[in-house]
C-alpha positions as CSV (number, residue, x, y, z in Angstrom):
1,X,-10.0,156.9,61.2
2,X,-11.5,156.2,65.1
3,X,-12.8,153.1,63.7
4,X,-9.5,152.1,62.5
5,X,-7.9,153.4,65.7
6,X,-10.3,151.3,67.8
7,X,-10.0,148.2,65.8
8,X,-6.2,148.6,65.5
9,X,-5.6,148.9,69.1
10,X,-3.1,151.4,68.9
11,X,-2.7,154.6,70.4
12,X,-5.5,157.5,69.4
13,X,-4.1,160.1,67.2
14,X,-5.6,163.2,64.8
15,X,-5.5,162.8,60.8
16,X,-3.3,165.7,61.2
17,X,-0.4,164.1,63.3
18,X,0.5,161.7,60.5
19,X,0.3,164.9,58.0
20,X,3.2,166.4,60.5
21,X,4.5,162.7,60.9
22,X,4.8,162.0,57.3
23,X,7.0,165.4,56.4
24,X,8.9,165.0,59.4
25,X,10.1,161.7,57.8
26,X,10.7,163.1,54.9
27,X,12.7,165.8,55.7
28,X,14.5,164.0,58.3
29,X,15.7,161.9,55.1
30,X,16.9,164.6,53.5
31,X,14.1,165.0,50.6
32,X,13.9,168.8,49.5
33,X,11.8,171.3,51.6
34,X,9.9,172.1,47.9
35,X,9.1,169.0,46.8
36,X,7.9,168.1,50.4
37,X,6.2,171.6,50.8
38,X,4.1,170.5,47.3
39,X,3.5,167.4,48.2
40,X,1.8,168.7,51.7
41,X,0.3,171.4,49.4
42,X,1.7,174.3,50.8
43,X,1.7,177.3,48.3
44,X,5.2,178.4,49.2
45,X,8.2,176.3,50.7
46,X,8.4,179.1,53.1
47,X,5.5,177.6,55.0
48,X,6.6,174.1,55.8
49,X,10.5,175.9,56.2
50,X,9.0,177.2,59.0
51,X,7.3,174.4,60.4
52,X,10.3,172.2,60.1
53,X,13.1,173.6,59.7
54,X,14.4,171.7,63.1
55,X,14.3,168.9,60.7
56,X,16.9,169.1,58.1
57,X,19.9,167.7,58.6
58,X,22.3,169.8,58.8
59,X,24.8,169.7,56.1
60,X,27.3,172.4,57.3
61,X,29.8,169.7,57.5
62,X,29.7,168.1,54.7
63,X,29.6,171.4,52.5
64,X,33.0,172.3,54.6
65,X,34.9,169.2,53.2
66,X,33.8,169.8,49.6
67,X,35.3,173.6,50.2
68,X,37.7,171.8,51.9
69,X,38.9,169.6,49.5
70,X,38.5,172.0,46.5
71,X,40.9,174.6,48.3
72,X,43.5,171.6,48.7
73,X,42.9,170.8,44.8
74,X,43.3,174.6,43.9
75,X,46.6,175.2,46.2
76,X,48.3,171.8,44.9
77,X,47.6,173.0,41.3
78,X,49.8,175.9,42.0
C-alpha cells in the first residue's frame, strides 16, 4: 500500500483508515448497521454501533410524519 501511496502522490494513509472510511460511507448512506457490521466482520452489530453511531442519519423526523400522518388517517376515519 506505501508503494501505491508513493506512486499515487497522494496523501499517506494506514490500511485501516479506508476500513473506517469505507463504513463511514456506508452508514452515512443509510445502509444497515448489520449488514455493514458483517461486512467489516464484526461479530455483533453492537461493535461497529459503537464505533459509528455519530453516523446514522437520524431518522427521528421522518418516523414523526409517518406517526404523523397515520394519526391524521385514524382521527379522519372517525
Amino acid at each position: 500500500m506505501k508503494r501505491l501511496i508513493r506512486a499515487s502522490n497522494v496523501t499517506s494513509i494506514r490500511f485501516h483508515d479506508l476500513r473506517h472510511t469505507h463504513a463511514s460511507i456506508l452508514l452515512s448512506e443509510g445502509v444497515d448497521i448489520v449488514k455493514v457490521a458483517h461486512r467489516l466482520g464484526h461479530s455483533n452489530p453492537k461493535i461497529t454501533l459503537e464505533t459509528y453511531a455519530h453516523l446514522i442519519p437520524n431518522q427521528d423526523n421522518e418516523v414523526a410524519d409517518i406517526f404523523h400522518y397515520a394519526l391524521n388517517r385514524s382521527v379522519s376515519n372517525l
